[in-house]
C-alpha positions in Angstrom: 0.0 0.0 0.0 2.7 2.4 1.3 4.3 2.4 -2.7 0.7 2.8 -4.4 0.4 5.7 -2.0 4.0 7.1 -2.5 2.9 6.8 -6.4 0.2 8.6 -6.3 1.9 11.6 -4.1 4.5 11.9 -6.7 1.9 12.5 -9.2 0.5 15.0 -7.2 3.5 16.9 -7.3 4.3 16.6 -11.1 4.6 19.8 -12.9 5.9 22.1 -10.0 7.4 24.9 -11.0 8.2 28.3 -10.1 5.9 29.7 -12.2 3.1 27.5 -11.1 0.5 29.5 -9.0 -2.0 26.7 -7.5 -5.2 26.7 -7.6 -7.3 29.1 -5.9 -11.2 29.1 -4.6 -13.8 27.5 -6.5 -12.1 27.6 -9.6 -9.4 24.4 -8.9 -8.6 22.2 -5.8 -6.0 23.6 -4.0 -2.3 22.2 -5.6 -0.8 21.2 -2.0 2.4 20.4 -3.3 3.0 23.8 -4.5 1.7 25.3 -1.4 3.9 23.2 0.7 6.8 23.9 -1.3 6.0 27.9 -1.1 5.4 27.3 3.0 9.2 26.0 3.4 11.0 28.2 0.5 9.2 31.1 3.0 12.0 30.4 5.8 15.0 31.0 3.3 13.5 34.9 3.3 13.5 35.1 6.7 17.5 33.9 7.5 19.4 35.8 9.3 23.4 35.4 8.9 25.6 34.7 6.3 23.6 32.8 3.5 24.6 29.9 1.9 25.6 29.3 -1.6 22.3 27.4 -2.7 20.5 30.1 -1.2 16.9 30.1 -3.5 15.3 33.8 -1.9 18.0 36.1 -3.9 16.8 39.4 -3.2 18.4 38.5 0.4 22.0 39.3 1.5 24.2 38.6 4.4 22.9 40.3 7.6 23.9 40.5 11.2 26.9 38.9 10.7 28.4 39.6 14.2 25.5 38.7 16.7 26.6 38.3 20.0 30.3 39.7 19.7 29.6 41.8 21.9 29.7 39.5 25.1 32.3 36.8 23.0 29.5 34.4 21.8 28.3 33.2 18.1 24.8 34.3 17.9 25.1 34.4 14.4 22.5 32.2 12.5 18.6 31.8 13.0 15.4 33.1 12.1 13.6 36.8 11.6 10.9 35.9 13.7 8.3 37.9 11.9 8.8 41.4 9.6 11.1 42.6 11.6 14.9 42.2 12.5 15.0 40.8 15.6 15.9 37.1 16.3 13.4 36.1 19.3 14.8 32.9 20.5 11.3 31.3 22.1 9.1 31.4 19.0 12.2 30.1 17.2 12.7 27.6 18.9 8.3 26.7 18.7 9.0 27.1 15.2 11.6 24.8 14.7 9.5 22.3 17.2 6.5 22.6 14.7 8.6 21.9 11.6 10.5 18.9 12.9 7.0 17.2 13.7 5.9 17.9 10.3 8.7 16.3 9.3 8.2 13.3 11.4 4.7 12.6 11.1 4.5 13.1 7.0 8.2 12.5 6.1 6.6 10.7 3.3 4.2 13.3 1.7 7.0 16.0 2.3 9.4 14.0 0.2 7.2 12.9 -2.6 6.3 17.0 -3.1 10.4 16.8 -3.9 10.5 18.7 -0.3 12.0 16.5 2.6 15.5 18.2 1.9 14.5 21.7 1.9 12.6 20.7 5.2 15.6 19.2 7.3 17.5 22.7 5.9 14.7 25.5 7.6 15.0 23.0 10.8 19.1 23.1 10.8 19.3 26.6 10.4 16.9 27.1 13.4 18.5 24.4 15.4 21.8 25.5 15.1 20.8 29.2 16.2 19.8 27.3 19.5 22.6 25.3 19.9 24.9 28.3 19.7 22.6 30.0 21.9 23.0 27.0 24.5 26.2 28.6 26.1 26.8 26.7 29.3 24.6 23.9 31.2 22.4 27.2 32.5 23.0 29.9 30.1 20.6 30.1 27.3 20.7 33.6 24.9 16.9 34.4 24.7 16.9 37.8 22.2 19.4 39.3 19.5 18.4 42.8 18.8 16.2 45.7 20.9 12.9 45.0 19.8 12.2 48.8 20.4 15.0 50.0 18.4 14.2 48.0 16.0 10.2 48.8 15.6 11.6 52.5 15.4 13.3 51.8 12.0 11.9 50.4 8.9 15.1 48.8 6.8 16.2 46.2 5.4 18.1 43.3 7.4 21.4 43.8 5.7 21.5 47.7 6.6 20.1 47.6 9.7 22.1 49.7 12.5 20.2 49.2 15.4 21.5 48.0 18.6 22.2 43.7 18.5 21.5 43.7 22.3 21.8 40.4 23.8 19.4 39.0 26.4 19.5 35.4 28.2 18.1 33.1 31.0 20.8 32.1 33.7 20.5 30.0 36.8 19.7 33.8 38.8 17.4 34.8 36.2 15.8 32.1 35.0 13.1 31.5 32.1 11.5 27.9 32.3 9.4 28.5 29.1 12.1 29.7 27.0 14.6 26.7 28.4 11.9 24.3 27.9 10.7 25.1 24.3 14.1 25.1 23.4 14.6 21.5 25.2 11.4 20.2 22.7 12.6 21.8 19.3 16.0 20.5 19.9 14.4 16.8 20.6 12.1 16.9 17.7 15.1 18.5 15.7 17.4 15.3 17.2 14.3 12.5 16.0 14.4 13.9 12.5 18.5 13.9 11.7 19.4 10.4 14.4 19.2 8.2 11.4 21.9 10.4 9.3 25.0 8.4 8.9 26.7 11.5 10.3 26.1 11.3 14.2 27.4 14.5 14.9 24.3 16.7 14.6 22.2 14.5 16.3 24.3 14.0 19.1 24.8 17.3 19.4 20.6 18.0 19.4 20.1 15.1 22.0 22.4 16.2 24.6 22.0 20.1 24.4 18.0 18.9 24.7 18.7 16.8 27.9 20.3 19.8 29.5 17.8 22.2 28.6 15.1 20.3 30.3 17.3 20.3 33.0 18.1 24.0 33.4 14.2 24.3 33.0 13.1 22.2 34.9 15.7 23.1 38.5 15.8 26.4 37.7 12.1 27.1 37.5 10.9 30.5 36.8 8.4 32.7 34.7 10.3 33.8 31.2 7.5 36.6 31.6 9.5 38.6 34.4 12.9 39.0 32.2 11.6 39.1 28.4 11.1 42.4 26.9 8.6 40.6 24.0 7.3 37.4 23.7 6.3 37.3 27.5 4.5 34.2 28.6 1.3 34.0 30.4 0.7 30.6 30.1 3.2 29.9 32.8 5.7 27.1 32.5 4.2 23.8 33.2 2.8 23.7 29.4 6.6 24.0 28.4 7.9 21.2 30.8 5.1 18.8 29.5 6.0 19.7 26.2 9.9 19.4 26.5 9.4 16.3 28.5 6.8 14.3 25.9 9.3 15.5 22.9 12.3 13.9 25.5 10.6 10.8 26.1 9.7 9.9 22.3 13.4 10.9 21.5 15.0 8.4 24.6 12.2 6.9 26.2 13.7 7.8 29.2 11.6 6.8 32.3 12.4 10.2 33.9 10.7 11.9 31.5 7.8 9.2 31.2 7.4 9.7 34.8 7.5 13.6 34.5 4.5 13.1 32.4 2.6 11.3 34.8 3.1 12.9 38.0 2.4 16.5 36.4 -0.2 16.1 34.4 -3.2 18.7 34.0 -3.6 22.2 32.0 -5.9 23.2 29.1 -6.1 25.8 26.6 -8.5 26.0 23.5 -5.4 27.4 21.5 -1.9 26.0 20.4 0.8 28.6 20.4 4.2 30.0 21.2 3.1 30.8 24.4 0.3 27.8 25.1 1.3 24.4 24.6 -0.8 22.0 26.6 -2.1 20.8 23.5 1.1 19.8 22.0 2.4 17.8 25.2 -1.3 16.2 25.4 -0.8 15.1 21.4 2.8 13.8 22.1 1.2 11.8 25.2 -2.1 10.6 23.3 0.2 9.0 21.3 2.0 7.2 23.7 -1.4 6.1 25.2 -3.2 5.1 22.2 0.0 3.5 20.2 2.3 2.5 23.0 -0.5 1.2 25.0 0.9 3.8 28.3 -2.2 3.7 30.4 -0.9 6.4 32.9 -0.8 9.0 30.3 -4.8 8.2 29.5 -5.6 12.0 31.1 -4.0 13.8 28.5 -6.1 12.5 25.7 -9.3 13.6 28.1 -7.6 16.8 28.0 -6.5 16.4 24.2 -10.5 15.6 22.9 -11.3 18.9 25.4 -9.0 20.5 22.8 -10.7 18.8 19.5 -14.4 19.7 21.0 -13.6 23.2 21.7 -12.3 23.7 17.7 -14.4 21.9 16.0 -18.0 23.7 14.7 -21.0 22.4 16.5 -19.7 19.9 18.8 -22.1 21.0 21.9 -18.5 22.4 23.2 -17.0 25.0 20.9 -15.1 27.6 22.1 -13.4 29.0 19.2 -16.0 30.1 16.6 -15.7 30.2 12.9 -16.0 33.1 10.4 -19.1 33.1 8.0 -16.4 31.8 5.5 -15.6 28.7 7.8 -12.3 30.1 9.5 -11.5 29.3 13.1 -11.0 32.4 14.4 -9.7 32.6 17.6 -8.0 36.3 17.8 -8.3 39.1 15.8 -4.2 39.5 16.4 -2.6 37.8 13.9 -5.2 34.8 14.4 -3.6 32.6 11.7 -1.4 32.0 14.0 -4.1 30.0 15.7 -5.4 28.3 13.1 -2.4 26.8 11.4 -1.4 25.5 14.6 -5.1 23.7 15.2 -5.0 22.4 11.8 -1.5 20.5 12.5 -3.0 18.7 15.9 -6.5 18.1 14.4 -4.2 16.5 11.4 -1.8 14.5 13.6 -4.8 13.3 15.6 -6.9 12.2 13.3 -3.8 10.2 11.6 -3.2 8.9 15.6 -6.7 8.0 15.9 -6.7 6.0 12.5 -3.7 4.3 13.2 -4.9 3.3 16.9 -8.2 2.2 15.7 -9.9 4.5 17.5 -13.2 4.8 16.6 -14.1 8.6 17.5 -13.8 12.0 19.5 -17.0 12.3 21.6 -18.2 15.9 22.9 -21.6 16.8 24.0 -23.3 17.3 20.8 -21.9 15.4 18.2 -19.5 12.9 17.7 -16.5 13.2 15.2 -14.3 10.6 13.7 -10.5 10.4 12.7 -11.9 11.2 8.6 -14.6 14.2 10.3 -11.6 15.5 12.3 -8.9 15.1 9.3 -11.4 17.1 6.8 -11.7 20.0 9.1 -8.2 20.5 9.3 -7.9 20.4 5.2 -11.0 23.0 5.4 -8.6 25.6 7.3 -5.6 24.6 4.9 -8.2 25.2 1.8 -9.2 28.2 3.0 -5.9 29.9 3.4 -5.0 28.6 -0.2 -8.0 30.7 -1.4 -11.5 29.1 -0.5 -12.8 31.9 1.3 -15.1 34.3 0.3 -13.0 36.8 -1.3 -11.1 34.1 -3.2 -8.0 35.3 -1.9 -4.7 33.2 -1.1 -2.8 34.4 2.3 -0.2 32.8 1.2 1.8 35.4 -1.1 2.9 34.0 -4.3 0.2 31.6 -4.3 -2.8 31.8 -6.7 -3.3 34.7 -8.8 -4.6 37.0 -5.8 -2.4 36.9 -2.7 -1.5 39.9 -0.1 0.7 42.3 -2.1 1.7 44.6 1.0 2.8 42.8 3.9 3.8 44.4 7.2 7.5 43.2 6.0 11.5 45.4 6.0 13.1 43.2 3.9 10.1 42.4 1.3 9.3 46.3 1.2 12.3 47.8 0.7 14.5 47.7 -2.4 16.7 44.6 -2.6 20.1 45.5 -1.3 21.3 43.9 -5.0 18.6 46.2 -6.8 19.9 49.5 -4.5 23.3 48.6 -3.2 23.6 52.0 -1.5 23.2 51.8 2.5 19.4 52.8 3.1 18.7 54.4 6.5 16.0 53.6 9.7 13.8 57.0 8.3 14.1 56.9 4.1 12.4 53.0 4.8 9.6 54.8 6.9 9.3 57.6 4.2 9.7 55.9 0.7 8.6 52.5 1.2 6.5 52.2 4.2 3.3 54.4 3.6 3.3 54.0 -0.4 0.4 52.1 -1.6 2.8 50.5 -3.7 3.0 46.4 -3.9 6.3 45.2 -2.2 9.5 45.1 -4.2 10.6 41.5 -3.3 7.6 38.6 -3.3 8.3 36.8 -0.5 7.1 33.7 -1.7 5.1 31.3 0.7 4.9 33.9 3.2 1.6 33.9 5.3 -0.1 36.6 6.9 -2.0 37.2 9.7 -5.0 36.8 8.1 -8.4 38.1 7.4 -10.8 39.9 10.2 -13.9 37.9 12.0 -15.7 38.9 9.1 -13.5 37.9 6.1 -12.7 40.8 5.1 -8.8 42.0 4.6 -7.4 45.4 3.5 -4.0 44.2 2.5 -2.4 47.6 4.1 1.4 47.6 4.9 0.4 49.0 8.3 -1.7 46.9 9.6 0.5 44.1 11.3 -2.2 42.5 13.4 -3.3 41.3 9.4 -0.5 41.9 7.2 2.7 40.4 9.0 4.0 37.0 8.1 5.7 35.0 10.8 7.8 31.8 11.4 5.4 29.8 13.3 2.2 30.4 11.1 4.5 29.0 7.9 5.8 26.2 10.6 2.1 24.7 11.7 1.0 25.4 7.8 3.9 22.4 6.6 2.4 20.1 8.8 -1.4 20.8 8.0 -0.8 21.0 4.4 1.1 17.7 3.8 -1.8 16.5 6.1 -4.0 17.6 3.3 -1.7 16.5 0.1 -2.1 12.9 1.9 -5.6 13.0 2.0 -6.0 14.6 -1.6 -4.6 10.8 -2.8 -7.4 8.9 -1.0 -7.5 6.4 1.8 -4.1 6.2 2.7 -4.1 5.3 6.3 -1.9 2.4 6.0 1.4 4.5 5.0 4.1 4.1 7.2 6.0 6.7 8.3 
């Protein structure tokens, strides 16, 4: 079966090229293999440090090139979190967490779209970032950049000129959340390279992980008293649960096993960079349902909590839809949200399937693994273009897309098409306010999203809307090979 299904992907993604838009709304089903292609070539935009030679987004150069000099330390490396030029180490890290599970749960619809080695490159240039940032045992560099420098400016990556201030977690100012995301990306980074003939990396991954975990989990405190952005309010138990289920899949470590089951609890009706209760109840629903662990049966309670509060008229729903069908959970960026409830809906209803679980019930309906699956391909769909204005939020996708993100580097002239140094105000007064599509299409790049009514305004200066980030692209991966594998049929018998 698993070669009949493999057949049938790679015929799904004949005929990619760059030029080849997807379809869009009514018109055409949705091409995943181009949009999953777009979603990964998105991260190559957003690199910070000295690029590579098979670098594919060209209208980039070499930027911040001497992060963390200042206190002796290579912070060079990493992700542009968002539109911006700072490198904000906790939604990195989430980010990198998000792509190695895509990677591990559809490794096979990832690499029939010709994509699995474009995939392992976004999650080394993240992972590195962190390793680097992993100083000592309980040292871990949090931030590159001042965040309020930086929002005062409006240039390009390679020009900018605004303070790279560093800022970390230590044993006497400690961050659990940022210690403990960084523990899970580097585990889910470590479970997609172990198998390399080249130990090295993986090695490297496993044992900066373990450390992590441990510098989070004896040096407990809130991330939220020293961050200056990306503050948690979610606490850090969610983080610990998550960094311990990634630790246990990757070693199967009784400690972490055991961490699982003597702190369980936590809910949240989202997934996010700051929430990630239902992550850790995924990873441990697995164990339960596949590995037959009995004392992790609470987290699928929890977990099904999660799928009742998402999913339209289940008696429980917490997060409404848009008239268009969107989940819509914030008008902040809510994509954010959505991408990341597609991926777990998608990885659940592939766990339930594979576990012969019959169905999720909530108080007014019952769902099963292919109810469950299709809702998550509805929220994929409808960020391809199957929304009421027809519109792709995915730029470079389809023939109508976003055309003025909030974005520096996509804005402003290429430093290759204006090689003259352009300054923090000429970016606010030429490029910023124009009405003007960008210069550079940053291809694959996904925005915030519409409002609660559908509607979007596709205005440069609207960043709750118009700003791309790292973690929407990351949970997209996921959630769109999810939907490239059911776009083939019945294929619950591929191994992965």
């Amino acid at each position: 079966m698993k070669v009949w299904v493999l057949m049938a992907l790679m015929c799904a993604a004949v005929g990619l090229g760059a030029h080849d838009s997807g379809g869009i709304g009514g018109l055409s089903a949705p091409n995943y293999s181009d949009a999953l292609a777009k979603s990964i070539l998105f991260f190559e935009g957003q690199r910070s440090g000295r690029l590579p030679a098979n670098q594919r987004v060209t209208w980039r150069g070499n930027s911040a090139v001497y992060d963390g000099q200042a206190e002796g330390v290579n912070l060079t490396g990493g992700y542009y979190d968002a539109g911006d030029n700072v490198k904000f180490g906790f939604p990195m890290a989430f980010s990198v967490s998000l792509l190695s599970w895509s990677a591990l749960e559809f490794r096979d619809e990832v690499s029939a779209a010709g994509q699995l080695l474009y995939l392992r490159s976004a999650i080394q240039w993240g992972a590195y970032f962190l390793l680097r940032a992993h100083t000592t045992p309980t040292t871990l560099y949090t931030q590159v950049g001042d965040g309020n420098a930086d929002h005062q400016c409006w240039e390009r990556p390679e020009d900018m000129d605004t303070p790279r201030t560093l800022y970390k977690i230590t044993a006497s100012s400690p961050g659990s959340e940022a210690a403990g995301e960084a523990a899970a990306a580097l585990a889910a980074a470590y479970l997609v390279f172990k198998d390399d003939p080249d130990k090295t990396l993986a090695t490297q991954l496993l044992a900066s992980s373990r450390s992590l975990f441990d510098f989070a989990n004896n040096y407990r405190g809130s991330f939220q008293s020293s961050c200056p952005f990306y503050c948690s309010y979610s606490g850090y138990q969610d983080e610990l649960q998550w960094a311990a289920a990634w630790l246990y899949r990757a070693t199967k470590d009784r400690k972490y096993l055991d961490y699982l089951q003597y702190n369980q609890g936590g809910s949240s009706n989202t997934f996010s960079w700051d929430n990630k209760y239902p992550g850790a109840q995924m990873l441990a629903t697995r164990e339960y349902l596949l590995a037959g662990r009995s004392e992790l049966q609470s987290y699928k309670t929890g977990l099904d909590s999660f799928v009742c509060a998402v999913m339209p008229n289940s008696g429980n729903t917490q997060i409404r839809t848009t008239p268009g069908g969107l989940l819509f959970a914030s008008d902040t960026v809510n994509l954010q949200y959505t991408t990341t409830a597609a991926l777990l809906l998608s990885i659940y209803s592939k766990t339930l399937r594979s576990s012969g679980t019959s169905a999720v019930q909530c108080s007014g309906a019952r769902f099963t693994a292919d109810q469950i699956g299709s809702f998550a391909t509805s929220q994929v769909d409808y960020i391809l273009g199957k929304n009421p204005l027809g519109m792709s939020y995915m730029v470079g996708y389809g023939s109508k897309y976003p055309l003025r993100i909030h974005h520096r580097g996509s804005s402003v002239p290429s430093i290759y098409a204006l090689p003259r140094k352009l300054t923090c105000n000429e970016g606010y007064s030429s490029w910023f306010p124009t009405s003007n599509p960008n210069l550079n299409v940053h291809v694959g790049a996904i925005v915030g999203g519409p409002d609660g009514n559908d509607q979007f305004q596709d205005n440069r200066g609207d960043s709750t809307h118009s700003e791309p980030t790292t973690y929407i692209n990351a949970a997209f991966v996921g959630a769109c090979a999810a939907a490239l594998r059911r776009s083939v049929g019945d294929i619950a018998s591929v191994t992965i």
